[in-house]
C-alpha positions in Angstrom: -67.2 -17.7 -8.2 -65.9 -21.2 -7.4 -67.8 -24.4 -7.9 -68.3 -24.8 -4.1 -69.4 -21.4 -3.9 -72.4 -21.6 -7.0 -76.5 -21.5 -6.7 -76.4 -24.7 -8.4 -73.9 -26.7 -6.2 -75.8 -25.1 -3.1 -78.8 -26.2 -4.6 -77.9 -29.9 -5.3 -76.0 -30.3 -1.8 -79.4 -28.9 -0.1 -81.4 -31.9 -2.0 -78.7 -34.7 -1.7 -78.9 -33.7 2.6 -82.9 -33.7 2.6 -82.6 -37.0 0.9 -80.3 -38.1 3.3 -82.4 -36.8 5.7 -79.7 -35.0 7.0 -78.1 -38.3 8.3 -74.9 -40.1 7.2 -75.3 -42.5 4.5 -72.6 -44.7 6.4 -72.6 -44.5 9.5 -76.1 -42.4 10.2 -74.5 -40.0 12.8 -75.9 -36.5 11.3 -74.2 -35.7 8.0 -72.6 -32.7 7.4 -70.6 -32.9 3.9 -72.0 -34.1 0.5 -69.4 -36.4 -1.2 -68.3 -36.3 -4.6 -67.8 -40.5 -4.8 -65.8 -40.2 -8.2 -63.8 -36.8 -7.3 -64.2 -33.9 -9.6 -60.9 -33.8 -10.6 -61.8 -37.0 -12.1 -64.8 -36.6 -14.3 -66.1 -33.4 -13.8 -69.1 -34.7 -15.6 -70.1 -36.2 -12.3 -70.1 -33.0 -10.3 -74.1 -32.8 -9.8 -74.6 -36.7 -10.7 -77.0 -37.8 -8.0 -75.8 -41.5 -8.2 -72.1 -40.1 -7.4 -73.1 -37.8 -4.3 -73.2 -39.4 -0.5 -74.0 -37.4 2.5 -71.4 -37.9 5.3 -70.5 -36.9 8.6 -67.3 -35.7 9.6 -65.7 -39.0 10.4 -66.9 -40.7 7.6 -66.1 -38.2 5.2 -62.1 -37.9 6.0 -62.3 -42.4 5.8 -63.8 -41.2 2.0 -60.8 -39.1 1.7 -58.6 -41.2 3.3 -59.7 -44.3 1.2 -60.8 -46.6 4.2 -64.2 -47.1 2.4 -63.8 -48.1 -1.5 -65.4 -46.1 -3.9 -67.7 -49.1 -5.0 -68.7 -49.5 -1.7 -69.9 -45.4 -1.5 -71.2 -45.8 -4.7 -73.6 -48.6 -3.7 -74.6 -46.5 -0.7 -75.2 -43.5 -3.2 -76.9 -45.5 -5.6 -80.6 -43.7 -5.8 -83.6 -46.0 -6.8 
């Protein structure tokens, strides 16, 4: 079973959205991707880190992907008090 694919990621992508409130961190346009703000590849440590998942819509996820925002800035958006 892949990462994606696991209870546990399933679990923590259903809290990071209620969090969210099901709306984009960004941009506030519903969300519909949870974003790993340090990539996996990365440090895999980070996979379920709170402070290193966003909630994104469509749009603002591929900008993520595509670099347009920087990771400090997702990171401060991410940030959980």
């Amino acid at each position: 079973m892949g990462f994606y694919s696991s209870y546990a990621w399933k679990k923590k992508r259903r809290e990071i959205r209620e969090y969210y409130s099901g709306k984009c961190a960004v941009c506030g346009c519903d969300g519909s991707a949870v974003h790993h703000v340090i990539p996996r590849e990365i440090d895999s440590s980070l996979s379920f880190d709170d402070n290193n998942l966003i909630f994104l819509c469509d749009v603002c996820h591929k900008r993520a992907h595509l670099s347009i925002y920087s990771q400090d800035q997702l990171l401060k958006l991410a940030r959980k008090e």
